[in-house]
C-alpha positions as CSV (number, residue, x, y, z in Angstrom):
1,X,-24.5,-20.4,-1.3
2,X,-23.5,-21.2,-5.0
3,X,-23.7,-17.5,-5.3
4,X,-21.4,-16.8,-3.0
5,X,-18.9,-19.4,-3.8
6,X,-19.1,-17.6,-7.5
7,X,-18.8,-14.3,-6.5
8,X,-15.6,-15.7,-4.5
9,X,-14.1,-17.1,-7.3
10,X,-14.2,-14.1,-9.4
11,X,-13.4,-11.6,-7.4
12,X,-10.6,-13.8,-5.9
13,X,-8.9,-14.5,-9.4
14,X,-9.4,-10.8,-10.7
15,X,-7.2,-10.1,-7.0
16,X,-4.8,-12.9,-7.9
17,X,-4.4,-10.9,-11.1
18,X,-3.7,-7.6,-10.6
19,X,-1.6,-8.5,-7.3
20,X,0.5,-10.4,-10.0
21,X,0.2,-7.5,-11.9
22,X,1.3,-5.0,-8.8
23,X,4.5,-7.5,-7.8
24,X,5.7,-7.7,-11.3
25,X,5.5,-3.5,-11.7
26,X,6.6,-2.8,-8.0
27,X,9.9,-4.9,-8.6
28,X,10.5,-3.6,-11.9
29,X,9.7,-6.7,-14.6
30,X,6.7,-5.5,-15.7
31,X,6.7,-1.7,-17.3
32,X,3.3,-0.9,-18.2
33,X,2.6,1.3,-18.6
34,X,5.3,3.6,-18.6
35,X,3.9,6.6,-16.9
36,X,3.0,4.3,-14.1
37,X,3.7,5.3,-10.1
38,X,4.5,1.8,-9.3
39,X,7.3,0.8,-11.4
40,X,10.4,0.2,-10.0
41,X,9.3,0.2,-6.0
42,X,9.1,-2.3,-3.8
43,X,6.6,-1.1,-1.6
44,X,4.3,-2.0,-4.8
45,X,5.4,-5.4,-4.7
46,X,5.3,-6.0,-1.2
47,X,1.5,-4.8,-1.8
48,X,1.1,-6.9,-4.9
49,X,2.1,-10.2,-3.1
50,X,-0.4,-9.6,0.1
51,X,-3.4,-8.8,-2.5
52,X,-2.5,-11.7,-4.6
53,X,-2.7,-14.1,-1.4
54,X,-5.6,-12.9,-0.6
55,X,-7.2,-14.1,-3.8
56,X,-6.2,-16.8,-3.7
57,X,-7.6,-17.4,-0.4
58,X,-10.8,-16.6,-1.9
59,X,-10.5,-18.7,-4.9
60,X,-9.8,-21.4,-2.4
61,X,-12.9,-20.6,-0.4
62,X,-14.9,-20.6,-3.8
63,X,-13.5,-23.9,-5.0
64,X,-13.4,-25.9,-1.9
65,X,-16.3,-28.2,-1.8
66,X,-17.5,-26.8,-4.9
67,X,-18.4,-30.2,-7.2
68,X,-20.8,-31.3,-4.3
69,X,-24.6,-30.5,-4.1
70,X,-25.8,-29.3,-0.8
């Protein structure tokens, strides 16, 4: 299970990340890099936001109960 909880927490930030990542490019605040598809539209941000909740879902399923031995 500690496994698990792990694996939760680091793919779940790395999605919080580049959703961040994905919102800040779809609505135009972050342009890098410059040849990229998703600067400037929304669609990228609207994409961006649901992949960065859903990391953070996971980091909250890693986290939760996670200082208790089982």
């Amino acid at each position: 299970m500690a496994v698990l909880r792990r694996v939760f927490l680091v793919v779940g930030t790395l999605m919080v990340l580049m959703g961040l990542l994905w919102t800040g490019q779809g609505l135009g605040l972050i342009m890098w890099p410059s040849s990229s598809f998703m600067l400037g539209d929304p669609q990228w941000a609207i994409y961006g936001s649901i992949t960065a909740a859903v990391g953070a879902l996971l980091v909250w399923l890693g986290a939760r109960n996670g200082g208790g031995s089982q």
